[in-house]
PASEBA-1860 file (N, C-alpha, C; in nm, 3 decimals):
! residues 84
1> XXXXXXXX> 13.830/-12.596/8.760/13.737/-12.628/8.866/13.670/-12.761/8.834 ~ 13.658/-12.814/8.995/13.575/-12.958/8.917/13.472/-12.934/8.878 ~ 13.385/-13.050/8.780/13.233/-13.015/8.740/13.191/-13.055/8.854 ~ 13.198/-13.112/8.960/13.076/-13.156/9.061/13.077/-13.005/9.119 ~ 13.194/-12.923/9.162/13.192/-12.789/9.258/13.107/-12.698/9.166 ~ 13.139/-12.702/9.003/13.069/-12.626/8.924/12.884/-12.613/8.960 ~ 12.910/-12.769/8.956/12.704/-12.792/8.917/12.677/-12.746/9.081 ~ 12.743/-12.772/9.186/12.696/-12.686/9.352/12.652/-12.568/9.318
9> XXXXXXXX> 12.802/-12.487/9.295/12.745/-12.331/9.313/12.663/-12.291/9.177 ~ 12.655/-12.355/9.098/12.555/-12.293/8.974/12.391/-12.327/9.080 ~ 12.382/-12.436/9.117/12.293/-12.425/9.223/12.205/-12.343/9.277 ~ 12.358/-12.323/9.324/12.325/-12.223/9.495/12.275/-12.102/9.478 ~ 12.362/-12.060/9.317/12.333/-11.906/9.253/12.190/-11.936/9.247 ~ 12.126/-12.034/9.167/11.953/-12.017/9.145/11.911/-12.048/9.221 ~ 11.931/-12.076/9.368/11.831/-12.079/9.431/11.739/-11.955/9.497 ~ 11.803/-11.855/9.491/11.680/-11.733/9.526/11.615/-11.684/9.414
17> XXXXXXXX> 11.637/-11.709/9.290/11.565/-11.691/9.172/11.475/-11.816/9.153 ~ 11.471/-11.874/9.213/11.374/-12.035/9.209/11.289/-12.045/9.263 ~ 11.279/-11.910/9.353/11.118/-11.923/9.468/11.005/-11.952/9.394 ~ 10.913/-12.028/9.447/10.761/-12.079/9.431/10.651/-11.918/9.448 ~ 10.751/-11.857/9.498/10.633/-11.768/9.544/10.637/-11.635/9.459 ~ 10.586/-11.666/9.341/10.551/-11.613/9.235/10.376/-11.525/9.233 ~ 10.343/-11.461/9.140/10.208/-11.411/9.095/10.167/-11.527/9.018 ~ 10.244/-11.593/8.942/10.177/-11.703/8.829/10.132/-11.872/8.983
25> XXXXXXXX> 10.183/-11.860/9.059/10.157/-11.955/9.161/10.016/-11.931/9.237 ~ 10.051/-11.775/9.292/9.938/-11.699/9.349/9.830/-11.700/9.281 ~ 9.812/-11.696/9.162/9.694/-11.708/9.132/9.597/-11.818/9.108 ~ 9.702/-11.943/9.163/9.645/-12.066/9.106/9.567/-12.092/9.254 ~ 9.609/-11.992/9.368/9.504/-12.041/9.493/9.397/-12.002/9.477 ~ 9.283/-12.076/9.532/9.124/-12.074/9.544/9.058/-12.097/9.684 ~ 8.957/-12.072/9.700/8.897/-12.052/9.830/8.863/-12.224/9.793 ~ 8.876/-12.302/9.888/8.801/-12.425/9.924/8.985/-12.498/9.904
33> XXXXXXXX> 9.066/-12.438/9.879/9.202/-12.584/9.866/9.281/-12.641/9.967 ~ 9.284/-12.696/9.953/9.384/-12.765/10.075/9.535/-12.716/10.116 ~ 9.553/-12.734/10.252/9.640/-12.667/10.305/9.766/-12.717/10.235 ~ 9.730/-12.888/10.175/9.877/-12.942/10.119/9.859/-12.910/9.978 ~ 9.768/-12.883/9.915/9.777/-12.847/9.769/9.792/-12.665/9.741 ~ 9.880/-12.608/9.908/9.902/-12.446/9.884/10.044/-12.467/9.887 ~ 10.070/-12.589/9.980/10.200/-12.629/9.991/10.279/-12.660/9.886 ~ 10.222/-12.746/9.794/10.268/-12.775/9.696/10.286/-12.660/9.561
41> XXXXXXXX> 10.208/-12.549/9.586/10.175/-12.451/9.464/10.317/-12.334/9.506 ~ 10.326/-12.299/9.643/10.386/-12.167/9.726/10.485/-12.265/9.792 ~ 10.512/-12.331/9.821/10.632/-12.387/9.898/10.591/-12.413/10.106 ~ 10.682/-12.446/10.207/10.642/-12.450/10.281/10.656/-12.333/10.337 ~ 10.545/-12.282/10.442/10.511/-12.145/10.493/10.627/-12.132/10.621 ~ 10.687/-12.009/10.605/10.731/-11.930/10.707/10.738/-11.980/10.862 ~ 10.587/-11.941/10.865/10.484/-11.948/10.994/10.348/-12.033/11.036 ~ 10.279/-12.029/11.061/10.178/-12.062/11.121/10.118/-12.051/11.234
49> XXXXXXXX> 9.983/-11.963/11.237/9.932/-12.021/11.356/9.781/-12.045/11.361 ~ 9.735/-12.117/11.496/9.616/-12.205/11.503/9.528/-12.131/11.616 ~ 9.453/-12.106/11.589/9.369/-12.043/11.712/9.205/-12.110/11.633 ~ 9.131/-12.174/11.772/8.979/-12.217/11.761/8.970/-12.285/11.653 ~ 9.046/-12.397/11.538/8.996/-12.427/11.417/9.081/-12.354/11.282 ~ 9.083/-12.223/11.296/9.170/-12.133/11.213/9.319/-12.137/11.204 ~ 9.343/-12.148/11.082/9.468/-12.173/11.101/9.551/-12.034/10.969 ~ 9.640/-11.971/11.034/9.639/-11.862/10.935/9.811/-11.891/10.924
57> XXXXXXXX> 9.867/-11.891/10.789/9.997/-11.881/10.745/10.049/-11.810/10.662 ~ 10.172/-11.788/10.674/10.233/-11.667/10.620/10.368/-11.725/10.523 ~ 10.392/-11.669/10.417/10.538/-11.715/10.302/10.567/-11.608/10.266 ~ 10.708/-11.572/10.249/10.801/-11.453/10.237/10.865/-11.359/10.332 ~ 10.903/-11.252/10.283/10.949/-11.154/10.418/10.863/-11.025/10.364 ~ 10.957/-10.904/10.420/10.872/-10.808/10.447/10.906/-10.728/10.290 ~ 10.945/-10.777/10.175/10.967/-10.740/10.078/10.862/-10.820/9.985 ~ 10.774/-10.905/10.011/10.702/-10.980/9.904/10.625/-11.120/9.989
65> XXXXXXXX> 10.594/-11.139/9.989/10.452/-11.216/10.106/10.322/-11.259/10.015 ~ 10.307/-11.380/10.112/10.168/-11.428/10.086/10.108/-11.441/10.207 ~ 9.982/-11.445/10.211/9.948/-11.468/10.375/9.822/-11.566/10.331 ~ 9.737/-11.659/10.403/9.633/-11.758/10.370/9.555/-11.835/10.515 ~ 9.458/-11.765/10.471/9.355/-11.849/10.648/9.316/-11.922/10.577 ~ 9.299/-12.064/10.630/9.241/-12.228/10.645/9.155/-12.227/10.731 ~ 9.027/-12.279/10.716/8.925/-12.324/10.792/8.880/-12.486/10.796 ~ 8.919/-12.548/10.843/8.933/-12.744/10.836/8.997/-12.724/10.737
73> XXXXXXXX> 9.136/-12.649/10.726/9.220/-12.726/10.658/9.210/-12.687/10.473 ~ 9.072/-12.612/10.465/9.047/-12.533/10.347/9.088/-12.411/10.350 ~ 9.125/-12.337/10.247/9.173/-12.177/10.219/9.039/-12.121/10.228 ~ 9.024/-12.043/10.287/8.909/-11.895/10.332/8.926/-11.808/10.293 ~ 9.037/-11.732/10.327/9.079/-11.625/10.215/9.234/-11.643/10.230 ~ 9.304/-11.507/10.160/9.422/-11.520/10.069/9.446/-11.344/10.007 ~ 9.581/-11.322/10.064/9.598/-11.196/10.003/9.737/-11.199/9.991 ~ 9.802/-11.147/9.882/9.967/-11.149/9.869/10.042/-10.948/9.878
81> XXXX> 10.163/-10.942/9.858/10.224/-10.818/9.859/10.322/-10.837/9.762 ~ 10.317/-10.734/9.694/10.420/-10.706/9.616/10.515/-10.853/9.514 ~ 10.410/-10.903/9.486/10.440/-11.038/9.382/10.453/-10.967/9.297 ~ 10.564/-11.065/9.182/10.610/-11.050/9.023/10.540/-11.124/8.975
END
């Protein structure tokens, strides 16, 4: 096999073992952080949505989740499921 096809699928294999969305990540969120410094900690969110100012987002599926309300753009609160 070539090494370039090698180094792909060795890849591809870690990429669902590579998620950001860890307990050791989760705990690094705090009430007052920025929406791009959750981004950077958890990866980009799922979802989003915006109602009056609030902005509430969601990362993972229905096996392991984070969820996080922003108020201007700051974290308000923050609750996860079933993190390692």
């Amino acid at each position: 096999m070539k090494p370039l096809a090698l180094l792909v699928m060795s890849l591809l294999l870690c990429l669902p073992g590579c998620s950001k969305l860890t307990m050791e990540h989760y705990n690094q969120i705090s009430v007052g952080m920025t929406y791009e410094k959750v981004v950077q900690l958890i990866g980009k969110p799922e979802k989003c949505s915006d109602v009056m100012g609030l902005r509430s987002c969601s990362w993972g599926d229905q096996s392991r989740s984070v969820q996080v309300s922003f108020a201007g753009d700051k974290v308000l609160l923050f609750v996860s499921s079933n993190l390692k």
